[in-house]
LUMLUMKE-619731 format. One record per atom (N, C-alpha, C): residue number from 1; residue in three letters; atom name; x, y, z. Coordinates in Angstrom, 1 decimal, padded with zeros to 4 digits. Layout:
LUMLUMKE-619731
n NUM res ALA atom CA px X py Y pz Z
...
This chain:
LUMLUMKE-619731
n 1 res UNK atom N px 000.3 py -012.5 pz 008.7
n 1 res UNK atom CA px 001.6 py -012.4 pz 008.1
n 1 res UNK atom C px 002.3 py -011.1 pz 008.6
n 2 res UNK atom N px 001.5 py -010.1 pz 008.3
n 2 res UNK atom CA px 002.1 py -008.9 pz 009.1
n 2 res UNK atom C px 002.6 py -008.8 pz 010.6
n 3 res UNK atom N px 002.1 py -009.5 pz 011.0
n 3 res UNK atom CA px 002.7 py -009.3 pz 013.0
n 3 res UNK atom C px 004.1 py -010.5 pz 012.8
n 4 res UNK atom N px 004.2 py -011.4 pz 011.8
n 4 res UNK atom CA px 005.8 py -012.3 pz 011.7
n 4 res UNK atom C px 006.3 py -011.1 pz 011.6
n 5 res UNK atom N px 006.3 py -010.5 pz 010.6
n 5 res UNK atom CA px 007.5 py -009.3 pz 010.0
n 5 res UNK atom C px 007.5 py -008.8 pz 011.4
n 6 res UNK atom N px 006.7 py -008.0 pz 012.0
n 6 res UNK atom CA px 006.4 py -007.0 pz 013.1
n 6 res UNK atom C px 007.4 py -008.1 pz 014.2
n 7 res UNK atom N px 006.9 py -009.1 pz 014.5
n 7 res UNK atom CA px 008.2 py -010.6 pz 015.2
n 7 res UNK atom C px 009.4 py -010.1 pz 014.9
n 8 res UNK atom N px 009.6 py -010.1 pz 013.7
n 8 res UNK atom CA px 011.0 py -010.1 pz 013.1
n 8 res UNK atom C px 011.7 py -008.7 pz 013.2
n 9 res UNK atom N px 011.1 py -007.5 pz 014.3
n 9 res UNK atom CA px 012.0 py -006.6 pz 013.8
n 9 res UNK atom C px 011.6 py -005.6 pz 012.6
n 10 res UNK atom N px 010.5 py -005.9 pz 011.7
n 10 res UNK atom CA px 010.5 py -004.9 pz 010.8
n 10 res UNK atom C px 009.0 py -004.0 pz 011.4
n 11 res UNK atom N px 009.4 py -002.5 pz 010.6
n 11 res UNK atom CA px 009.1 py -001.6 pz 011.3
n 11 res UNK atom C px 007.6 py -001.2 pz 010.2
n 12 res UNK atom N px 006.2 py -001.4 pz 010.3
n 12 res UNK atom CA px 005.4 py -001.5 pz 009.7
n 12 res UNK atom C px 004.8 py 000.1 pz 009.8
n 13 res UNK atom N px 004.5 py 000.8 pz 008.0
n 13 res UNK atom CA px 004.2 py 002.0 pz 008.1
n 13 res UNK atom C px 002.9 py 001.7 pz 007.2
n 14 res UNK atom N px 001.9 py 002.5 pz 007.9
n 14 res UNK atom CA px 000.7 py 002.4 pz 007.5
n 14 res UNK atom C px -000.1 py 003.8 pz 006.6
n 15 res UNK atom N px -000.5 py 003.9 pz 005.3
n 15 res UNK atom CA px -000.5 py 005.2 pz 004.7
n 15 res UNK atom C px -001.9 py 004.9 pz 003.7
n 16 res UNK atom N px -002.0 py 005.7 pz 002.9
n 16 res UNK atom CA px -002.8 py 006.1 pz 002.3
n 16 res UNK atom C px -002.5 py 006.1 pz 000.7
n 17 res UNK atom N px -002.9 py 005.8 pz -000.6
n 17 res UNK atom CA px -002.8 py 005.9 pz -001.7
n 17 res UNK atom C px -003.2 py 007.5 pz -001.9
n 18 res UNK atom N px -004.3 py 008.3 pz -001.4
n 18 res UNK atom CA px -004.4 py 009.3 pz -001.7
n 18 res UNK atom C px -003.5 py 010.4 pz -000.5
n 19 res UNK atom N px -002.4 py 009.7 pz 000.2
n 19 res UNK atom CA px -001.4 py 010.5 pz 000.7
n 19 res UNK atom C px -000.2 py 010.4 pz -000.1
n 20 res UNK atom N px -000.2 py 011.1 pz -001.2
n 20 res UNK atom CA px 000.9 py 010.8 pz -001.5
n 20 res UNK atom C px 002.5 py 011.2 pz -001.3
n 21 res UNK atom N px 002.7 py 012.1 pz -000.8
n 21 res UNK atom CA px 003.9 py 013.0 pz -000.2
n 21 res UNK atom C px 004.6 py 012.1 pz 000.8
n 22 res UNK atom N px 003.7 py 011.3 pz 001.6
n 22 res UNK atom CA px 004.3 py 010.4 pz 002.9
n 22 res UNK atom C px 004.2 py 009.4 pz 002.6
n 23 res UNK atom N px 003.6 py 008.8 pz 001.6
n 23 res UNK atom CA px 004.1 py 007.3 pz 001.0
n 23 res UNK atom C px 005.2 py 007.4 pz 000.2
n 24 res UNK atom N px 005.7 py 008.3 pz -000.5
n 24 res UNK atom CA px 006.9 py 008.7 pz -001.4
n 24 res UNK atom C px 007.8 py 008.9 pz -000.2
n 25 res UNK atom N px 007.7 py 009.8 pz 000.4
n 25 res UNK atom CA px 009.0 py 009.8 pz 001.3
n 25 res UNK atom C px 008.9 py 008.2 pz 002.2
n 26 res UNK atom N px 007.9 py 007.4 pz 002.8
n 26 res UNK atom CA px 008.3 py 006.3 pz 002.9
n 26 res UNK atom C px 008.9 py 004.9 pz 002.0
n 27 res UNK atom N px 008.4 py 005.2 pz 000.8
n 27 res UNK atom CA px 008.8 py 004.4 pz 000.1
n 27 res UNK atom C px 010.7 py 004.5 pz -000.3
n 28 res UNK atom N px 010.8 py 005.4 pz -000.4
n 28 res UNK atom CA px 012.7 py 006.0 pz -000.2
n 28 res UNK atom C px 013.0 py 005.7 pz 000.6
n 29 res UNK atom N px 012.6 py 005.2 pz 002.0
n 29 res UNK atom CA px 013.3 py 005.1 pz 002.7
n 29 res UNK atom C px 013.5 py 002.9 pz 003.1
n 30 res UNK atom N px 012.7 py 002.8 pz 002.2
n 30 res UNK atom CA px 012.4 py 001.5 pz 003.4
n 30 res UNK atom C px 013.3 py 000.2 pz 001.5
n 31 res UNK atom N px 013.7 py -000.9 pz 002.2
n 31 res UNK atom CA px 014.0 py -001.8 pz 001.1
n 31 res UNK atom C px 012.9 py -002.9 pz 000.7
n 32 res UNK atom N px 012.0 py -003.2 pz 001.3
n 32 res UNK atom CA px 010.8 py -003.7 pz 000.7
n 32 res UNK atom C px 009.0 py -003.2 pz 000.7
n 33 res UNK atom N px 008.8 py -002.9 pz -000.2
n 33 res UNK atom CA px 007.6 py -002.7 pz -000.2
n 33 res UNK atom C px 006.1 py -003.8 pz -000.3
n 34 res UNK atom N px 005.4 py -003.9 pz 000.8
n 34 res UNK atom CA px 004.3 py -004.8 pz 000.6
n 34 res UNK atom C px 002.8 py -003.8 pz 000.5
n 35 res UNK atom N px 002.4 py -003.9 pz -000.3
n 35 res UNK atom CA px 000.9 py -003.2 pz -000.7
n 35 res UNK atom C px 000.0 py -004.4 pz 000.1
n 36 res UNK atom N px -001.0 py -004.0 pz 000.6
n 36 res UNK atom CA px -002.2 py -005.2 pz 001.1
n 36 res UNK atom C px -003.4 py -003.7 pz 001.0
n 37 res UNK atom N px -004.6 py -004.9 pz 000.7
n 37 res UNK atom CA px -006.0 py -003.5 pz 000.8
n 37 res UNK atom C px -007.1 py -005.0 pz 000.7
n 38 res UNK atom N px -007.9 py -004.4 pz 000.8
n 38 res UNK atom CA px -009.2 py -005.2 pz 001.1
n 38 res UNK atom C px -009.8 py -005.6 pz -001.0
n 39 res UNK atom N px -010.5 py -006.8 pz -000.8
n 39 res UNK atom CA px -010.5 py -006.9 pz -002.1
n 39 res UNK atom C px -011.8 py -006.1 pz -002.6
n 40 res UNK atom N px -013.2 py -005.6 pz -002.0
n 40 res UNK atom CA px -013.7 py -004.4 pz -002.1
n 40 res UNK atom C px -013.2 py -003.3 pz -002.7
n 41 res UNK atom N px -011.9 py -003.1 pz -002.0
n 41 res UNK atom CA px -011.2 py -001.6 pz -002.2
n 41 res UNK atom C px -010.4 py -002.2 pz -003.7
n 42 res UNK atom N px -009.9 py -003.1 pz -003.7
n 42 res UNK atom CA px -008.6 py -003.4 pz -004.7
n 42 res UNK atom C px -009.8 py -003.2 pz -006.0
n 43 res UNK atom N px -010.9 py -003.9 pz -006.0
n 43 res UNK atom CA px -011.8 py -004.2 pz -007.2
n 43 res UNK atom C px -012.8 py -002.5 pz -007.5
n 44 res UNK atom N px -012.7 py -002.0 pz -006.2
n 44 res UNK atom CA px -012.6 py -000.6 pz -007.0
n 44 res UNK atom C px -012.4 py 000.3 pz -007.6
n 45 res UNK atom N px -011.0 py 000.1 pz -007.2
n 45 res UNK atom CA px -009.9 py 000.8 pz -008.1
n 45 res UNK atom C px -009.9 py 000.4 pz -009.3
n 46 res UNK atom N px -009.9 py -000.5 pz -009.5
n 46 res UNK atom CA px -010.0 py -001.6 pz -011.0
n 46 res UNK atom C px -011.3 py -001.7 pz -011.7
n 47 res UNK atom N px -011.8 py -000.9 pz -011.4
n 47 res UNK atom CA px -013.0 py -000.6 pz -011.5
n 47 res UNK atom C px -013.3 py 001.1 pz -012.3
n 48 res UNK atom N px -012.8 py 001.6 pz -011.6
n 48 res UNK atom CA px -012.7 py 003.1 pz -011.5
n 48 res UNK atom C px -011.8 py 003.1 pz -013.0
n 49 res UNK atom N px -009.9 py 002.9 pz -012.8
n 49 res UNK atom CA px -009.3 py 002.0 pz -014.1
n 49 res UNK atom C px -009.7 py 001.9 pz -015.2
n 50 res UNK atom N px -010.6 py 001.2 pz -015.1
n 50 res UNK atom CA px -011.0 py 000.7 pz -016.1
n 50 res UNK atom C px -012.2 py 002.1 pz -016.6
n 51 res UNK atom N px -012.6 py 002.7 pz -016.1
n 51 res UNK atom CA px -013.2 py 003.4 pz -016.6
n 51 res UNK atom C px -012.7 py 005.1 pz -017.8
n 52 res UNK atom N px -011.3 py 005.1 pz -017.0
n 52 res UNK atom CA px -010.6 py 005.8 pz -017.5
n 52 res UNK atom C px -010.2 py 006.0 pz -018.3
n 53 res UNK atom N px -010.2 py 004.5 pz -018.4
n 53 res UNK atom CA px -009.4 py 004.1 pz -020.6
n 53 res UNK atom C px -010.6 py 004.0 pz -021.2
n 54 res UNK atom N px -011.5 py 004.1 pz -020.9
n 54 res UNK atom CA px -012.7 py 004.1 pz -022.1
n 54 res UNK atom C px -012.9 py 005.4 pz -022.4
């Protein structure tokens, strides 16, 4: 799915959740945002989450 967009002209920026200074300044700049992560990573976070509120 990502190399159509990348087809299409859009300009694909690759970052870090724990970068967050360069994902903020990218995210101001750009009109759509797509998140993708591996479902390992996603279910860790959600994981982690979840431990917080207890």
């Amino acid at each position: 799915m990502l190399l159509l967009f990348k087809k299409e002209a859009a300009i694909l920026v690759e970052g870090l959740f724990s970068d967050h200074k360069r994902l903020a300044e990218a995210v101001k700049k750009v009109d759509v945002v797509i998140c993708t992560m591996s479902r390992v990573h996603f279910w860790s976070h959600i994981i982690f989450f979840w431990q917080l509120k207890l």
